[in-house]
MOPAC internal coordinates of N, CA, C and O (Angstrom, degrees):
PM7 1SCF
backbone

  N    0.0000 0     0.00 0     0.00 0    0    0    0
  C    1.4573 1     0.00 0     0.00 0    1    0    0
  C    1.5287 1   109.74 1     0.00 0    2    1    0
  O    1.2310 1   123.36 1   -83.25 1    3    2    1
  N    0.9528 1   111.16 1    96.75 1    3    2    1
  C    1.7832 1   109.41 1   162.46 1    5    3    2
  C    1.4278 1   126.73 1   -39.48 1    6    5    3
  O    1.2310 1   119.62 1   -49.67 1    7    6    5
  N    1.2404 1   118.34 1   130.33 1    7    6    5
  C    1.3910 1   121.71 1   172.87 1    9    7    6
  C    1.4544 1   112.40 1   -87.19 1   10    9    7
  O    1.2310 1   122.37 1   -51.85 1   11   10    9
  N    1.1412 1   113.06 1   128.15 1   11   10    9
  C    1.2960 1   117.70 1  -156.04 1   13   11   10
  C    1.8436 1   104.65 1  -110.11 1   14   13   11
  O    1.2310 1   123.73 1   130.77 1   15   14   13
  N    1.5199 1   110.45 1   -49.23 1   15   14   13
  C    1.3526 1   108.34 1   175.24 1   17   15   14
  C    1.8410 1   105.69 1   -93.33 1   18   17   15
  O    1.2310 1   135.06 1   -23.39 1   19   18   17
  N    1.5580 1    88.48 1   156.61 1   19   18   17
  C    1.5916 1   102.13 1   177.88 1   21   19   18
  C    1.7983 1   112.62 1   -59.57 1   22   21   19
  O    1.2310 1   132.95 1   -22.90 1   23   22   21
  N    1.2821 1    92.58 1   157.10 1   23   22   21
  C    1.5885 1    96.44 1   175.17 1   25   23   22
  C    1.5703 1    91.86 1  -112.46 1   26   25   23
  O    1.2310 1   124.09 1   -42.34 1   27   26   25
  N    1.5703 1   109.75 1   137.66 1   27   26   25
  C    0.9705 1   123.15 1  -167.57 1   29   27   26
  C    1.6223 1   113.91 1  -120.88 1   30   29   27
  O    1.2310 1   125.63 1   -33.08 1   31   30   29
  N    1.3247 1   106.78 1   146.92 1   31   30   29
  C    2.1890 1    87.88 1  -176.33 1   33   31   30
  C    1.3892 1    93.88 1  -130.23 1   34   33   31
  O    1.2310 1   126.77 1    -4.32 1   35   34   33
  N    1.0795 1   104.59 1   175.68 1   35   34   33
  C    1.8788 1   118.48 1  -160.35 1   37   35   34
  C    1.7450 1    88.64 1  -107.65 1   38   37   35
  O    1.2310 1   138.23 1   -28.22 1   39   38   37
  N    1.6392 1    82.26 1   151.78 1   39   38   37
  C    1.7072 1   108.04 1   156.35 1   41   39   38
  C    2.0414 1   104.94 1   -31.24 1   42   41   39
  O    1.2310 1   134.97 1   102.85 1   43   42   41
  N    1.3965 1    88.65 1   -77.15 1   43   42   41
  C    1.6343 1    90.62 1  -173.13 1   45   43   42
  C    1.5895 1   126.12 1   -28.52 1   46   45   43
  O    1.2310 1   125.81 1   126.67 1   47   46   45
  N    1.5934 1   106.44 1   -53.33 1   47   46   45
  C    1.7002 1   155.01 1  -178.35 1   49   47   46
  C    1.8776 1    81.70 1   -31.80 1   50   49   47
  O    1.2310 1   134.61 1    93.94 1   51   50   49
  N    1.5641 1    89.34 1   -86.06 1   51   50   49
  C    1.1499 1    93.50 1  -177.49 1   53   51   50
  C    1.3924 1   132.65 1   -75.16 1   54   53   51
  O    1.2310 1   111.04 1   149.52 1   55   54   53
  N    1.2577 1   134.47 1   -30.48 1   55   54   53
  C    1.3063 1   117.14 1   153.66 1   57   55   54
  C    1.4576 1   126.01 1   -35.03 1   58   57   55
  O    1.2310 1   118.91 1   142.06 1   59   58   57
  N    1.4402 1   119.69 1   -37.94 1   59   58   57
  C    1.2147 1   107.04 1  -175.04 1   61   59   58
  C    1.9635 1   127.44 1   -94.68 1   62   61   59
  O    1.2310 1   133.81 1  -172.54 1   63   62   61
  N    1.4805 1    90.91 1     7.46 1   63   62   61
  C    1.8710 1   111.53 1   160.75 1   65   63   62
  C    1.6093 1   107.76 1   -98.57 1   66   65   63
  O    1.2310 1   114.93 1   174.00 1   67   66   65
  N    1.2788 1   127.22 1    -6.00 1   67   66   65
  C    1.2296 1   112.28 1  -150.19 1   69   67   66
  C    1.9440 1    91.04 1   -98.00 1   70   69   67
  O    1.2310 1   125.44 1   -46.69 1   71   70   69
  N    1.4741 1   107.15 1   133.31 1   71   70   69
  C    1.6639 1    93.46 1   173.71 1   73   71   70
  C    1.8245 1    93.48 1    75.29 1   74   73   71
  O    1.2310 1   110.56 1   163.15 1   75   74   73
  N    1.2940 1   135.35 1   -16.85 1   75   74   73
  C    1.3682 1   115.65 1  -170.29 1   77   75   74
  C    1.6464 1   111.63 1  -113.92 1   78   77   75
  O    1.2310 1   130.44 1   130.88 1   79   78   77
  N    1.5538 1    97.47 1   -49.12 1   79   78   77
  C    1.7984 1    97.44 1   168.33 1   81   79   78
  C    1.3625 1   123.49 1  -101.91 1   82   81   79
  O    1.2310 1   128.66 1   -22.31 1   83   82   81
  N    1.6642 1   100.92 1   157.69 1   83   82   81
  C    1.3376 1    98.11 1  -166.62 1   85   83   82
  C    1.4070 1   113.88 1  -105.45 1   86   85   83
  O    1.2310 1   127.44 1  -157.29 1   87   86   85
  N    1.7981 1   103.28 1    22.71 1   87   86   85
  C    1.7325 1   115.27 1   149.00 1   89   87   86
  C    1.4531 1   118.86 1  -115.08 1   90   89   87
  O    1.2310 1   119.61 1  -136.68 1   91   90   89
  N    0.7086 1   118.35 1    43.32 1   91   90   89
  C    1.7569 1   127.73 1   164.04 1   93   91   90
  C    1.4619 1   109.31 1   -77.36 1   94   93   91
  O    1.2310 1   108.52 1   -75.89 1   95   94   93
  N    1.4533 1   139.07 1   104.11 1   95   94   93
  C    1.1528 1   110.15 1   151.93 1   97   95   94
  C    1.4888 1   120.72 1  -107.69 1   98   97   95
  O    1.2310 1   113.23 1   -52.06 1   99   98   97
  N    1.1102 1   130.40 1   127.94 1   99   98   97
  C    1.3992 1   118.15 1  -165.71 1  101   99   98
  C    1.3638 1   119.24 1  -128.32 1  102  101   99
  O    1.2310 1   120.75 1   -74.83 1  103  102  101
  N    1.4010 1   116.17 1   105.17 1  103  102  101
  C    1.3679 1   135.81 1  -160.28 1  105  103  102
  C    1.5561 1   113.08 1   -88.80 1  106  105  103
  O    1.2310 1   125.48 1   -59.74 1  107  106  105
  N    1.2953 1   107.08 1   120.26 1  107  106  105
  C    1.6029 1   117.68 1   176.24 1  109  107  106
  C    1.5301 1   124.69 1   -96.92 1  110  109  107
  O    1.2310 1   119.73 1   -72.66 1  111  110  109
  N    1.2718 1   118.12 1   107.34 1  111  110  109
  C    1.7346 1   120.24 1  -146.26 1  113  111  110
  C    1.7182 1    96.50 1  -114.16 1  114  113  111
  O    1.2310 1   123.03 1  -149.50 1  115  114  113
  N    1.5152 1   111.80 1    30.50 1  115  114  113
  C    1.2368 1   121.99 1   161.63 1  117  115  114
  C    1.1163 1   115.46 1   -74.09 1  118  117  115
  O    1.2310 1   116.82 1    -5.05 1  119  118  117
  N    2.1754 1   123.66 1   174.95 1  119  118  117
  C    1.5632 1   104.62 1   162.22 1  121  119  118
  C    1.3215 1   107.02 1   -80.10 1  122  121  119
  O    1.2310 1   123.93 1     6.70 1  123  122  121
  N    1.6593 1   110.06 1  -173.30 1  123  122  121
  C    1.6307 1   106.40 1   178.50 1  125  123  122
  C    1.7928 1    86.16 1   -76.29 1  126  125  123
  O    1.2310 1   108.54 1   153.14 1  127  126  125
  N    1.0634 1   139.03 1   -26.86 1  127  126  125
  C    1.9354 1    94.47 1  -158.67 1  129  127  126
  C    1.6807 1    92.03 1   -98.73 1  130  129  127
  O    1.2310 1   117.62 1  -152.99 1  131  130  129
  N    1.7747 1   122.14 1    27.01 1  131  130  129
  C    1.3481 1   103.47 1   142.18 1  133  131  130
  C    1.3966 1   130.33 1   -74.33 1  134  133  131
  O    1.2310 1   140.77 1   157.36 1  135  134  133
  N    1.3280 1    77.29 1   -22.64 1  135  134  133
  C    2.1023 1    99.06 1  -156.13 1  137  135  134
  C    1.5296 1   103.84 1   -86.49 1  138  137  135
  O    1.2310 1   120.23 1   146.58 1  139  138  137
  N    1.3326 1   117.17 1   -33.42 1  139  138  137
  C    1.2690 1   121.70 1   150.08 1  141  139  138
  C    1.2561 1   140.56 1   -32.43 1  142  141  139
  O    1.2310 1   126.81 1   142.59 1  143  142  141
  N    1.7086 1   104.51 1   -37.41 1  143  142  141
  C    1.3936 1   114.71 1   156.60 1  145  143  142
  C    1.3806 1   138.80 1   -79.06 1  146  145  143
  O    1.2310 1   130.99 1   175.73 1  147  146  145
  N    1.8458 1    96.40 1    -4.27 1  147  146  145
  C    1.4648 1    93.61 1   171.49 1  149  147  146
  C    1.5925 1    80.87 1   155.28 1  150  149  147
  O    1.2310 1   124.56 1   -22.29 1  151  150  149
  N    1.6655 1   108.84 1   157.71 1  151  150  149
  C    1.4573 1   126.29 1   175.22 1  153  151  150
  C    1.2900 1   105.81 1  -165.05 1  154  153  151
  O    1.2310 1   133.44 1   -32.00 1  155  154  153
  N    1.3663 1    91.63 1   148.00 1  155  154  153
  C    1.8424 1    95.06 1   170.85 1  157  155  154
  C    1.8417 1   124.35 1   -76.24 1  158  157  155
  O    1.2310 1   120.56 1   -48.94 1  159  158  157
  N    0.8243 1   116.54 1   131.06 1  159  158  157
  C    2.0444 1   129.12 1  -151.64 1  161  159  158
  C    1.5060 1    77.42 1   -47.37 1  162  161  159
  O    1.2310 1   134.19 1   -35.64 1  163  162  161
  N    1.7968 1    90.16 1   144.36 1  163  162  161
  C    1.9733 1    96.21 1   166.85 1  165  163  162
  C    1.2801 1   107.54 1    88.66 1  166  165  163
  O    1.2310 1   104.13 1   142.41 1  167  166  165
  N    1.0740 1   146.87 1   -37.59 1  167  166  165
  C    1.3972 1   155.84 1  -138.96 1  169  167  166
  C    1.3243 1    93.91 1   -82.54 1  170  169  167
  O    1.2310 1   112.96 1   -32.50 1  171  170  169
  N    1.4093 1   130.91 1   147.50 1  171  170  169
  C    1.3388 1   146.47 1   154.11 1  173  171  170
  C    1.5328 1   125.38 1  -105.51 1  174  173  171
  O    1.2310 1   125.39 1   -54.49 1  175  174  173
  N    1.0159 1   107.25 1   125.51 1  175  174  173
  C    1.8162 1   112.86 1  -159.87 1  177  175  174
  C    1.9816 1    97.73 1   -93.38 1  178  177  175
  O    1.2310 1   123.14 1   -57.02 1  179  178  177
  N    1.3152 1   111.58 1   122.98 1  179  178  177
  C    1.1229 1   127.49 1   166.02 1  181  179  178
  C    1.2788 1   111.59 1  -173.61 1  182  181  179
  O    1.2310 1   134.27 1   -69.44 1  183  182  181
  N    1.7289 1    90.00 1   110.56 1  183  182  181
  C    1.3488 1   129.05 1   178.08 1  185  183  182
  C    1.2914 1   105.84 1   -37.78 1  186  185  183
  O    1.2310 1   118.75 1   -53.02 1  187  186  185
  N    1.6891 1   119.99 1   126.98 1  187  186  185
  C    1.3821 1   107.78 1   166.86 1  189  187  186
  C    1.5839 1   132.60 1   -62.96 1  190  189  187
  O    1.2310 1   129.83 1   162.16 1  191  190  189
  N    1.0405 1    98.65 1   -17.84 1  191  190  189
  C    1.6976 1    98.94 1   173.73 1  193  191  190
  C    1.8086 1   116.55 1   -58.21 1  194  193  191
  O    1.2310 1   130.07 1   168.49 1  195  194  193
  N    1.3750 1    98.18 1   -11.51 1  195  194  193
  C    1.4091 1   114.21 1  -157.68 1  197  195  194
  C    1.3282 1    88.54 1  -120.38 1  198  197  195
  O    1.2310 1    92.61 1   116.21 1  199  198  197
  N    1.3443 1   164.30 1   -63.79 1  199  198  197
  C    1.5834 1   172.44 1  -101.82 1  201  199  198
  C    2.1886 1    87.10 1   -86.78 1  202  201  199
  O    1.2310 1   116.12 1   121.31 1  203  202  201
  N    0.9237 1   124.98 1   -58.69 1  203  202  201
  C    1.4385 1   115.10 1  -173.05 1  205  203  202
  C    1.7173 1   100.45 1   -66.38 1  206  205  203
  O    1.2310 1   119.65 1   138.49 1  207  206  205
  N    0.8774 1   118.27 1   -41.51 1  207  206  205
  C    1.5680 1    98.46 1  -167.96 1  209  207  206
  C    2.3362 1    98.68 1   -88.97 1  210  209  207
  O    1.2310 1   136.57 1  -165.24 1  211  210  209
  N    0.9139 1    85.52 1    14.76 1  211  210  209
  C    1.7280 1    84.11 1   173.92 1  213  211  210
  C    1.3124 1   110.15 1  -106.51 1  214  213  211
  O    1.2310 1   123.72 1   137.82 1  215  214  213
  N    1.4771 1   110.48 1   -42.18 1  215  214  213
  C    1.6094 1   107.86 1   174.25 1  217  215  214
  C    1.5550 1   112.71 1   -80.14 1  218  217  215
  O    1.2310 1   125.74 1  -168.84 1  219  218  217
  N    1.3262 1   106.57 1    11.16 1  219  218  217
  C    1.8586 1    97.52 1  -170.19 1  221  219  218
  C    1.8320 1    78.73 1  -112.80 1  222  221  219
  O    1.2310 1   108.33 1   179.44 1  223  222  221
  N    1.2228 1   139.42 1    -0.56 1  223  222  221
  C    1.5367 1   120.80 1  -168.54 1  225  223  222
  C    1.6597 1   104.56 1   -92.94 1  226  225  223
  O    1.2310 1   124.99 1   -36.00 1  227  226  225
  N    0.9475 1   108.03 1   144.00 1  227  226  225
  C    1.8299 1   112.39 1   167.50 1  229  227  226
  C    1.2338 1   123.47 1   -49.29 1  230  229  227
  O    1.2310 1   128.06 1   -52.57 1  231  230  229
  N    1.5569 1   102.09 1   127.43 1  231  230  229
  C    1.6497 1   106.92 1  -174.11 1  233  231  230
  C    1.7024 1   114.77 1   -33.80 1  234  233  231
  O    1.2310 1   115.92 1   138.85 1  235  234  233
  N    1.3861 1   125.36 1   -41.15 1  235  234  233
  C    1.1149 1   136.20 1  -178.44 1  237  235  234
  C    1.8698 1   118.44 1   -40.28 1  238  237  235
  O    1.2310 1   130.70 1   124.17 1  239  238  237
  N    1.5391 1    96.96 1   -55.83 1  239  238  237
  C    1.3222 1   127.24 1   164.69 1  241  239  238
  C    1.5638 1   115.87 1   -50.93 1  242  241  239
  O    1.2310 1   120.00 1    99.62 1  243  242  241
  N    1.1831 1   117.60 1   -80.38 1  243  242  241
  C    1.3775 1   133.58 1   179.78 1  245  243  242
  C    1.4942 1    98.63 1   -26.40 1  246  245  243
  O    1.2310 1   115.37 1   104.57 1  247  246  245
  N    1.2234 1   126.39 1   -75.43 1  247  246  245
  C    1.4515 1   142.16 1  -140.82 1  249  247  246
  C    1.4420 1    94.22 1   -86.32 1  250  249  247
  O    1.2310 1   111.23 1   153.04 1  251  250  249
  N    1.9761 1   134.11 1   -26.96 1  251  250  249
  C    1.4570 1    91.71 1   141.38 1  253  251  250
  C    1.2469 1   135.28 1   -95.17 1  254  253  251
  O    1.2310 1   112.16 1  -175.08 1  255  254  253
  N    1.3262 1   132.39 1     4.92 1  255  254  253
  C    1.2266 1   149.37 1   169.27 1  257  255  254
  C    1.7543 1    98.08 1   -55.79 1  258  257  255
  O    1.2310 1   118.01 1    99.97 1  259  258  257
  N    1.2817 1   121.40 1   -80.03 1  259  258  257
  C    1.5498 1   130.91 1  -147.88 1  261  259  258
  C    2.1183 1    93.55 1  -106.21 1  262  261  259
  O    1.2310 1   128.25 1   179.65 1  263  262  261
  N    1.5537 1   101.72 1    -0.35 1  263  262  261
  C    1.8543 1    97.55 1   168.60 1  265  263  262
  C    2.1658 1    98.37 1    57.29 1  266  265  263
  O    1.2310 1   113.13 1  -168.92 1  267  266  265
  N    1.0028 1   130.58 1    11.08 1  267  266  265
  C    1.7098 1   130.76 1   133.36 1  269  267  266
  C    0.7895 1   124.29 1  -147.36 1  270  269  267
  O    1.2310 1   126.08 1   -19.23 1  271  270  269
  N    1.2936 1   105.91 1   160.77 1  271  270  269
  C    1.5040 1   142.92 1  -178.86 1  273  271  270
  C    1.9822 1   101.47 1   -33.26 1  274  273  271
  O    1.2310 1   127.78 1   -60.13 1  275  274  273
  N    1.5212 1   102.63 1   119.87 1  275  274  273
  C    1.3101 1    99.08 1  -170.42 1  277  275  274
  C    1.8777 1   117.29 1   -83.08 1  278  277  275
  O    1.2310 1   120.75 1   -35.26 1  279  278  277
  N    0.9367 1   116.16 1   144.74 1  279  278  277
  C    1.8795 1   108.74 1  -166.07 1  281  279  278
  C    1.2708 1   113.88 1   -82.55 1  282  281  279
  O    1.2310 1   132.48 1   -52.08 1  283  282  281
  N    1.7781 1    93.49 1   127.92 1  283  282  281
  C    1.5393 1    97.67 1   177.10 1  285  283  282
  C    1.3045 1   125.01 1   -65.03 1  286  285  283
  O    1.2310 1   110.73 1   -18.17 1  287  286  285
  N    1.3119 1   135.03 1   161.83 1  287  286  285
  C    1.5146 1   147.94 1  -166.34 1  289  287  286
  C    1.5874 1    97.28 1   -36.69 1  290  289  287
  O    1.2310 1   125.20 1   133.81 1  291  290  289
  N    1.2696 1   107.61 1   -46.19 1  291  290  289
  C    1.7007 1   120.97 1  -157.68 1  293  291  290
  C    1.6228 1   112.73 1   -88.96 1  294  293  291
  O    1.2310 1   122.82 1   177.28 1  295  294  293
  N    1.2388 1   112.20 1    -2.72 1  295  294  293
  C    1.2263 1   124.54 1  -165.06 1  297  295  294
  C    1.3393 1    89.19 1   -45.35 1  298  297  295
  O    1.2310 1   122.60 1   -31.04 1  299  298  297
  N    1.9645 1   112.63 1   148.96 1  299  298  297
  C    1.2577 1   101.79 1  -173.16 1  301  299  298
  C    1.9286 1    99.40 1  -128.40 1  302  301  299
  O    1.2310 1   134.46 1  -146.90 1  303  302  301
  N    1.2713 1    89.63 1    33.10 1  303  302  301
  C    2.0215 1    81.02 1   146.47 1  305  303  302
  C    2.3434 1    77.33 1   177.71 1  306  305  303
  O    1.2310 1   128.62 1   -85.67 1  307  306  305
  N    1.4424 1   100.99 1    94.33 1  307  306  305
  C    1.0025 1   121.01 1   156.84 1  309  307  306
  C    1.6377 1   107.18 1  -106.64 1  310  309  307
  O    1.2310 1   112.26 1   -69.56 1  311  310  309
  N    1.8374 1   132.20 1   110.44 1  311  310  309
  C    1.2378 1   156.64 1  -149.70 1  313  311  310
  C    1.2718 1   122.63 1  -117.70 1  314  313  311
  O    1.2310 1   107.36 1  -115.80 1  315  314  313
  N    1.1865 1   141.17 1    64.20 1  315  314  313
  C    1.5468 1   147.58 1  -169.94 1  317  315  314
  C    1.2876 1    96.72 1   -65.31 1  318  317  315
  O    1.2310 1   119.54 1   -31.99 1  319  318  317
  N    1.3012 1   118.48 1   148.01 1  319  318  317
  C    1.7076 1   133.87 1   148.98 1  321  319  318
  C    1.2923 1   115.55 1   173.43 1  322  321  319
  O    1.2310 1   127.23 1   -24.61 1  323  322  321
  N    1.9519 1   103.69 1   155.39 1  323  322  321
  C    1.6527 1   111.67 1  -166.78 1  325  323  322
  C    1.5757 1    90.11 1  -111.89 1  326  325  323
  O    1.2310 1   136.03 1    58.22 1  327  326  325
  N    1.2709 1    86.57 1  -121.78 1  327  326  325
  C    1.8393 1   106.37 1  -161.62 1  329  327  326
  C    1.5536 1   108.73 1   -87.33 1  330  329  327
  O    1.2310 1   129.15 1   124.05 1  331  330  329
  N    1.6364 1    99.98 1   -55.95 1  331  330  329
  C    1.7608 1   109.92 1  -173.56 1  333  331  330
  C    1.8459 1   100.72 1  -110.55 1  334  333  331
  O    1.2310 1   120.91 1   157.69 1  335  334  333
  N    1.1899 1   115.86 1   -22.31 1  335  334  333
  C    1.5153 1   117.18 1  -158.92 1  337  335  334
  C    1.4145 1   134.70 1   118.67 1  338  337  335
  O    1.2310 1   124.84 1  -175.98 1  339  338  337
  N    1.3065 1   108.32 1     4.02 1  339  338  337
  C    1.7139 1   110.99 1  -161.17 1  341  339  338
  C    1.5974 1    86.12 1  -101.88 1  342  341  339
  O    1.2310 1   114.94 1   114.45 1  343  342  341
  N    1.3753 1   127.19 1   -65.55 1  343  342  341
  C    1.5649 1   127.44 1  -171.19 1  345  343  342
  C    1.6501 1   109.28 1   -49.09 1  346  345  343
  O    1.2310 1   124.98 1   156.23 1  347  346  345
  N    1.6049 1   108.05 1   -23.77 1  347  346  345
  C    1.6748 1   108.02 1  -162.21 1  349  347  346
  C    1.6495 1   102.45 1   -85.72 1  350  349  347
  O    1.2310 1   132.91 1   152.43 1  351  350  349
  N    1.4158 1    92.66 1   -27.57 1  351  350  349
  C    2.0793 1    92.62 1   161.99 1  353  351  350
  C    1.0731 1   139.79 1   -87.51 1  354  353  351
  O    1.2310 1   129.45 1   171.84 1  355  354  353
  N    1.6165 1    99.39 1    -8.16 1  355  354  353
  C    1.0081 1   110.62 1   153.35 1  357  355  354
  C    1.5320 1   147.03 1   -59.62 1  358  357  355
  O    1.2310 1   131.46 1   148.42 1  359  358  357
  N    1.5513 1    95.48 1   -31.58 1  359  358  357
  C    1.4820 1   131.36 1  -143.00 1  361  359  358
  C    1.9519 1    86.35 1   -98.99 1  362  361  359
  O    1.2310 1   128.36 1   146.29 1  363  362  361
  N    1.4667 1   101.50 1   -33.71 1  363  362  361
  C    1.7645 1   121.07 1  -157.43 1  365  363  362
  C    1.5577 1    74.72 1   -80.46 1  366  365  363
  O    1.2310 1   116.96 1    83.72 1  367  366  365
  N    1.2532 1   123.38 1   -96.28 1  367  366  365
  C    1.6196 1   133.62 1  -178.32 1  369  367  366
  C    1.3389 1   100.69 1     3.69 1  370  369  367
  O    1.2310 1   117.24 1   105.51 1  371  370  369
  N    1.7763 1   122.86 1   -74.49 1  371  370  369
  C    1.0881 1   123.97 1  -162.04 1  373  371  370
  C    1.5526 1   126.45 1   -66.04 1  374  373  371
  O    1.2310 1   127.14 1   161.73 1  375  374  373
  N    1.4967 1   103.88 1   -18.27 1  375  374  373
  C    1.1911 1   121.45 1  -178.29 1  377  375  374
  C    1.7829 1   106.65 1   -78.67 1  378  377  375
  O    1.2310 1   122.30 1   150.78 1  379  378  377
  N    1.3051 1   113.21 1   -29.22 1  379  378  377
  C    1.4620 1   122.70 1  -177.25 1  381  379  378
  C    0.9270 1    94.07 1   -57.72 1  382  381  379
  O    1.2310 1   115.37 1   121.48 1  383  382  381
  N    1.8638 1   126.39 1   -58.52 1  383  382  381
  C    1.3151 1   119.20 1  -150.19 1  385  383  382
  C    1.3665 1   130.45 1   -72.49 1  386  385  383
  O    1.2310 1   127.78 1   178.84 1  387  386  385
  N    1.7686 1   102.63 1    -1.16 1  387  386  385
  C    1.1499 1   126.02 1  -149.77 1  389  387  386
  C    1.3498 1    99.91 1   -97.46 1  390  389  387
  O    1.2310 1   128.78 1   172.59 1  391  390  389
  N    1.6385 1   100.69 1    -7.41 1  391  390  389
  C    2.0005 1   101.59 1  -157.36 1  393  391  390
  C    1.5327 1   113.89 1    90.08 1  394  393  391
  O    1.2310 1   113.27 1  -149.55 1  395  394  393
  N    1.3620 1   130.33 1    30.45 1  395  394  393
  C    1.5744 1   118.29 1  -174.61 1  397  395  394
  C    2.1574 1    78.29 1  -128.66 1  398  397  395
  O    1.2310 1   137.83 1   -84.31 1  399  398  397
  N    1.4415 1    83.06 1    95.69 1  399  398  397
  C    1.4534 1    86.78 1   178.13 1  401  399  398
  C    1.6120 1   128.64 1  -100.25 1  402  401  399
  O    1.2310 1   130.59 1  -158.15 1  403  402  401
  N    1.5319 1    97.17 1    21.85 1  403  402  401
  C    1.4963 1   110.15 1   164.26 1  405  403  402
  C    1.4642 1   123.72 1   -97.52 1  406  405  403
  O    1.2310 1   129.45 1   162.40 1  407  406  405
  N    1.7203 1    99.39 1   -17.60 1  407  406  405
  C    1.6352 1    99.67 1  -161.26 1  409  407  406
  C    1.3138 1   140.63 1   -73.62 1  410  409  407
  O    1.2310 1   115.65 1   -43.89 1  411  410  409
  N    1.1715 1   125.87 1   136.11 1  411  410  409
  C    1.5937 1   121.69 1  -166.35 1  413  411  410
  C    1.1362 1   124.05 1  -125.41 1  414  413  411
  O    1.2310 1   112.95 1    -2.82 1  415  414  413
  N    1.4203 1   130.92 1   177.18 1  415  414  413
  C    1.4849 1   125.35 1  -148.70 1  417  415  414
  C    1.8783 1    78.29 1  -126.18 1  418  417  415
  O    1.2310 1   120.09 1   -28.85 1  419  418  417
  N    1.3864 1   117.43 1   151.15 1  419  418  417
  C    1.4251 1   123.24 1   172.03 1  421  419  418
  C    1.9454 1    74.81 1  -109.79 1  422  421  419
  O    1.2310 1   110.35 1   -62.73 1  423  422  421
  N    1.1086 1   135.74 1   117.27 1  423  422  421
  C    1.6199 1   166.47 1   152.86 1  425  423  422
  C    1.0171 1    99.86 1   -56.98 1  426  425  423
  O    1.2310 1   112.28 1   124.78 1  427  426  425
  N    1.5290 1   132.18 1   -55.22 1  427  426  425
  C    1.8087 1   114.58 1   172.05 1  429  427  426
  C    1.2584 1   112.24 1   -55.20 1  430  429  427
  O    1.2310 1   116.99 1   123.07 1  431  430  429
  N    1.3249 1   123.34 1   -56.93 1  431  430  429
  C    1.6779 1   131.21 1  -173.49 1  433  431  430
  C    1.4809 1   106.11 1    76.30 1  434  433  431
  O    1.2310 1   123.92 1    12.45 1  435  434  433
  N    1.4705 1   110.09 1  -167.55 1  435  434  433
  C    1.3298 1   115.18 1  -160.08 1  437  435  434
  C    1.5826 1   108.96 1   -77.53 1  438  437  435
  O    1.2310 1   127.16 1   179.80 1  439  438  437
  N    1.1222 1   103.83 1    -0.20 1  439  438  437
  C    1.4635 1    95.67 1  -179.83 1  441  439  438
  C    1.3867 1   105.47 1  -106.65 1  442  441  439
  O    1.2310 1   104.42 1  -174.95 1  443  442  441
  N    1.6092 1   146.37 1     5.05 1  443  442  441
  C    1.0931 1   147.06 1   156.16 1  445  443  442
  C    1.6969 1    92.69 1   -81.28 1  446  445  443
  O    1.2310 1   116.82 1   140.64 1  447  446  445
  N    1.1175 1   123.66 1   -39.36 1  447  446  445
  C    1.1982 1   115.21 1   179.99 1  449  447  446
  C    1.1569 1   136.65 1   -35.38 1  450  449  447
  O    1.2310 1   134.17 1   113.15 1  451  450  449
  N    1.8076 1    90.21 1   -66.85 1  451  450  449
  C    1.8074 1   113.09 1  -164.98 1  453  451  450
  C    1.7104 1    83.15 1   -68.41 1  454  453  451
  O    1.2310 1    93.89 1   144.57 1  455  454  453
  N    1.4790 1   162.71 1   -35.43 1  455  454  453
  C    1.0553 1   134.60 1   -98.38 1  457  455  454
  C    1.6114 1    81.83 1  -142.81 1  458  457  455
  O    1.2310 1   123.21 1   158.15 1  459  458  457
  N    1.5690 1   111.46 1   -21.85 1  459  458  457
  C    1.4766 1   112.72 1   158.63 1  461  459  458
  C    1.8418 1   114.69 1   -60.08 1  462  461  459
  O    1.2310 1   131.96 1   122.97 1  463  462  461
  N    1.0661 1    94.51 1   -57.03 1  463  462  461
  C    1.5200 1   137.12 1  -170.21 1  465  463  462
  C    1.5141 1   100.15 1   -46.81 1  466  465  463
  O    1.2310 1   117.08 1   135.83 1  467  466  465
  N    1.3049 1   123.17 1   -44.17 1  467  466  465
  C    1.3401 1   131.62 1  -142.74 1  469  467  466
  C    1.6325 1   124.29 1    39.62 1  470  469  467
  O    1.2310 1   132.71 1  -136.17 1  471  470  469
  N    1.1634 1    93.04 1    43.83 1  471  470  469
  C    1.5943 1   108.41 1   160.53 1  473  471  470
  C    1.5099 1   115.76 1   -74.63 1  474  473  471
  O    1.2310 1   120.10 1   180.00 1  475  474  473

């Protein structure tokens, strides 16, 4: 059965992997002069326009492109998100189709973040 809608994780979800496990990868599919203005710690910036041809490149590639280890299919808390949430389900969607059948969209995004955060 195909999964058709995104899996989505909470503020909490992720606050409490972020800085704590050492399988979190959490991908920021903003541009750089969003991310410039601020990101959540850990986060890896790849533009969604770019997110399909990054997860389709060889681990070899990836890791000097984005400097880590790129996530296997199974990765079990691979974390998309943009600004409001629309690009980060996007970003999750595309990643489904790809075979990364853990991945999820944080739906608050960086702007539930910073505003948790008091950034």
């Amino acid at each position: 059965m195909a999964n058709t809608g995104t899996k989505d994780i909470s503020y909490e979800e992720l606050k409490a992997l972020v800085g704590k496990s050492p399988n979190l990868i959490l991908i920021d599919v903003r541009s750089e002069e969003e991310v410039a203005k601020g990101h959540i710690p850990g986060s890896i910036n790849i533009p969604l326009n770019t997110v399909e041809g990054a997860l389709k490149m060889n681990p070899e590639e990836f890791k000097v492109r984005y400097g880590v280890t790129k996530p296997v299919l199974d990765a079990p808390e691979l974390v998309f998100h943009c600004q409001i949430g629309k690009r980060g389900a996007m970003a999750t969607t595309k990643a489904h189709q790809l075979g990364y059948v853990n991945a999820c969209n944080y739906a608050g995004a960086y702007s539930e973040w910073s505003k948790k955060e008091g950034k």
